[in-house]
N, C-alpha and C positions, 0 to 999 in steps of 0.2 A: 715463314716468319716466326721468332723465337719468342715469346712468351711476352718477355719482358718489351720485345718494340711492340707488339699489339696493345699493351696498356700504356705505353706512352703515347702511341698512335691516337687511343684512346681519350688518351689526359688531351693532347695538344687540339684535341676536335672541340673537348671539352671547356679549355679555356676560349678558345676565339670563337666557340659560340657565344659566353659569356658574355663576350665583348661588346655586344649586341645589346643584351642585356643593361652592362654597364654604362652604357650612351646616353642610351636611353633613359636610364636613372639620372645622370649629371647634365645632361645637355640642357635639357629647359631652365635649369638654372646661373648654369655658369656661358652658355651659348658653344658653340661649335668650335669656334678657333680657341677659348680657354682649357676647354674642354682637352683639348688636343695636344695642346703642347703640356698641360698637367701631365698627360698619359707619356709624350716622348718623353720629358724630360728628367720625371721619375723613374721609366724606363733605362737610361742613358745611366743615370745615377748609381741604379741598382748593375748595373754590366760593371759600370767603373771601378763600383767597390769588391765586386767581385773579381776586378785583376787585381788589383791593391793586395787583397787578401793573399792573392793567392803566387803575388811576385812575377806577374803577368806582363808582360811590355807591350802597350799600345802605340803601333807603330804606325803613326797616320800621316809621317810629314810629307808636305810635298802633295798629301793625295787630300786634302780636305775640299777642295772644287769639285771632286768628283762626289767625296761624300755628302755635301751640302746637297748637290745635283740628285743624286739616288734618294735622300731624306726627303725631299721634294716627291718626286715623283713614285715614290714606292713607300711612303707614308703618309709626311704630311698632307697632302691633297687628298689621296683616296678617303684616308681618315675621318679628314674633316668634312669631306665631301659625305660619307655615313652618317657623322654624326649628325647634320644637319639632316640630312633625311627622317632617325629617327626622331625627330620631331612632329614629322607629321605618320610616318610606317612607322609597325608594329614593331619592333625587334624580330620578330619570327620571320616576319615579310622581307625585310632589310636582309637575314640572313641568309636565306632563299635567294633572294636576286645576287649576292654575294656569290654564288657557286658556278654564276655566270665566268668569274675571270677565268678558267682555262681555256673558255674560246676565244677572250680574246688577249690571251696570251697565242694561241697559234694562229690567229689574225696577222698579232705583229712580228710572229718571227717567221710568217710568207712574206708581208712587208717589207723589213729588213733585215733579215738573215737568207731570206729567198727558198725558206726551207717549204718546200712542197706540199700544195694543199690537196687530198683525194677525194676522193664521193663522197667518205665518212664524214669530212667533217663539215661540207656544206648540210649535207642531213643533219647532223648537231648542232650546227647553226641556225635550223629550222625547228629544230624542237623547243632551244632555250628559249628562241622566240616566242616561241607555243607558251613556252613555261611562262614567262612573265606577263603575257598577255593571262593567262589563266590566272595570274595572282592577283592582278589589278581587278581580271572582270569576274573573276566569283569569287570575291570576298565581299566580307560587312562593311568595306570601309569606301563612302561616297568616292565616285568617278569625276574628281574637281583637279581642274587645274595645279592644285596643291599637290596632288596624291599623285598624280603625272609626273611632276617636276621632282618629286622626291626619287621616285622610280629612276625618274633620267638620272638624279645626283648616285644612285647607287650602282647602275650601269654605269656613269661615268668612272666612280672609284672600279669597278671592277675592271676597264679600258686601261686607266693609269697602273692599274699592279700588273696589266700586259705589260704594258708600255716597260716599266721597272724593272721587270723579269729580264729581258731581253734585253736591256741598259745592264745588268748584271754578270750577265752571260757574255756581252764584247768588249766590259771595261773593266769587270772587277773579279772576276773569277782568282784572281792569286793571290786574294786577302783568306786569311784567314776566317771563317764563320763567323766567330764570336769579336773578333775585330769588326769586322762588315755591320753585324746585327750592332753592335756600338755605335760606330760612323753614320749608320743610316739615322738610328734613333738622335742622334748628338745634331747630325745636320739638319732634322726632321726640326729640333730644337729652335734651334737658329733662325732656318725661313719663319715659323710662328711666330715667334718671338713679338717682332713687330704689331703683328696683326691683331695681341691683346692690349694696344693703347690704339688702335685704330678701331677695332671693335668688342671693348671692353664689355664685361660682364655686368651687370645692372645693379649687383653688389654680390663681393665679395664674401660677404656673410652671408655663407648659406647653412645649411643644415648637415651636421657631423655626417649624416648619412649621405651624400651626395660626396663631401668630400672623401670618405671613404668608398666611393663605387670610382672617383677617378683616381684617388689611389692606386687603387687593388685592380683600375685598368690597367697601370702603365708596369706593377711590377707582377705582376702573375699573368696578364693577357697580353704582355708585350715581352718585358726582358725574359722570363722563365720560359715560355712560350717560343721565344725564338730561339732559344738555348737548347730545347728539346729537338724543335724544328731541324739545327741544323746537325747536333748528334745526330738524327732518324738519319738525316740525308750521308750521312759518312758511312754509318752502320748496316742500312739496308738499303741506300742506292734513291736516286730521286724521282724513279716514276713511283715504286711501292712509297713511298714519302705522300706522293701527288695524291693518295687513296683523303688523307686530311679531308679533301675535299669534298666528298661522296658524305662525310658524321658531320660536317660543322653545321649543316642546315637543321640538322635533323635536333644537335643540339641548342641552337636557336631557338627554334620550336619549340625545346621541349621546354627550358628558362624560360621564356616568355611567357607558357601558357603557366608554368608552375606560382613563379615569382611577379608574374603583373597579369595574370588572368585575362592574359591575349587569348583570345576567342579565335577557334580554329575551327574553318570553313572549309565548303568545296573545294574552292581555290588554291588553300594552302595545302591541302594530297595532291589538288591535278600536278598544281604550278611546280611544286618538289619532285613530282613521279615524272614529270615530260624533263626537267632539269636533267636529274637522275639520268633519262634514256640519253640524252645529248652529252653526257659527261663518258659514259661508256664509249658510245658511237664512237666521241672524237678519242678515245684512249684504245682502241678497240678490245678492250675488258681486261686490258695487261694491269693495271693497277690491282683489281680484283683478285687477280690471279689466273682469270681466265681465258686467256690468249693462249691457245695453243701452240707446245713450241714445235719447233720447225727441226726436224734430227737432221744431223749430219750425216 
């Protein structure tokens, strides 16, 4: 891997740990669904103007059902399903149980893609387990109904960005990237949309700092971030791409403990280090680079 993707690799680990972070800041006060469609829909903006500029043609006719559909289930839900979480989890914790979705991104493409499941990845299935059980029970943070339900809303987002993944893989593969990362973020828009006069924000006036953490969500942790995302994936192929996964906890962790003085426990080494071995397992270390290859 050539220099230059290892520090993007880098950056992109570094911005959606962020993201965690930035939730976390804006969520308590603007709530979850505000919270959300801020971040799509500044996101969406920031893509737009970016073809504008650049004499780009947004070619979505005809496919906007699918887009709305993908924005759904490969954003707006997961997202918002996060954000709420970190209301009651740490940012750190949140982005931990986050690194869950590659198992069940291969959950659902046995489910329907029918692609073949081996030993490995029921033992990776057995570890993440491990992992999130270890985060919930040795950390500082009371074992309450709340702290459960948070945990399930972030296993859930991790579930739905399977679910999304593989909705991408059998309907949308011949959009272009940065078309796609638009439509998703645009239709992400849309579904929300609604749900900030159904479950509005308690006022609107909050604190510049707040507005600016869901700002600098949607155009540095979402558009630029997926902009990276899908260069990496053109440039170096989409399992070294998958490695993301292995830094964003790590940078979680590190924002949280730096910038809100989230307190790091037993739990948060076991519950990363058992995650960690499960993300391997189920890649068998090809992401790393450590799969040996097989000569002709």
């Amino acid at each position: 891997m050539k220099t230059r993707d290892l520090l993007a690799l880098t950056g992109l680990a570094a911005l959606w740990g962020a993201s965690f972070l930035f939730m976390r800041v804006s969520t308590p006060y603007l709530g979850p669904f505000a919270t959300i469609w801020v971040r799509v829909t500044v996101a969406a903006l920031v893509l737009w103007i970016g073809f504008v500029v650049r004499g780009k043609k947004i070619n979505l006719k005809g496919s906007w059902g699918k887009m709305i559909l993908v924005g759904a289930i490969n954003a707006a839900i997961p997202f918002t399903l996060i954000s709420a979480a970190t209301l009651t989890l740490p940012a750190s914790t949140a982005s931990v149980i986050n690194a869950t979705t590659p198992l069940f991104a291969a959950m659902m493409a046995w489910l329907v893609l029918k692609e073949p499941l081996k030993g490995n990845h029921f033992l990776a299935f057995a570890f993440g387990i491990g992992g999130v059980v270890a985060l919930l029970g040795w950390s500082p943070l009371p074992f309450t109904h709340e702290v459960v339900l948070a945990a399930l809303m972030s296993l859930g987002a991790s579930m739905f960005y399977g679910i999304g993944g593989v909705y991408v893989k059998k309907k949308l593969m011949g959009f272009d990237g940065e078309v796609l990362s638009f439509g998703q973020q645009a239709g992400a828009a849309i579904v929300l949309f609604p749900m900030i006069f159904i479950q509005p924000p308690v006022s609107w006036s909050v604190p510049i700092g707040v507005w600016l953490a869901a700002i600098t969500l949607g155009v540095f942790c979402t558009s630029i971030a997926y902009l990276i995302y899908f260069s990496l994936i053109r440039r170096i192929g989409p399992t070294k791409t998958l490695s993301v996964t292995f830094m964003v906890p790590f940078f979680g962790v590190l924002w949280g403990s730096i910038f809100l003085n989230e307190a790091l426990s037993l739990g948060t080494f076991l519950g990363f280090g058992l995650i960690f071995i499960s993300l391997m397992l189920l890649s068998e270390g090809e992401v790393l680079g450590l799969k040996k290859k097989v000569r002709s």
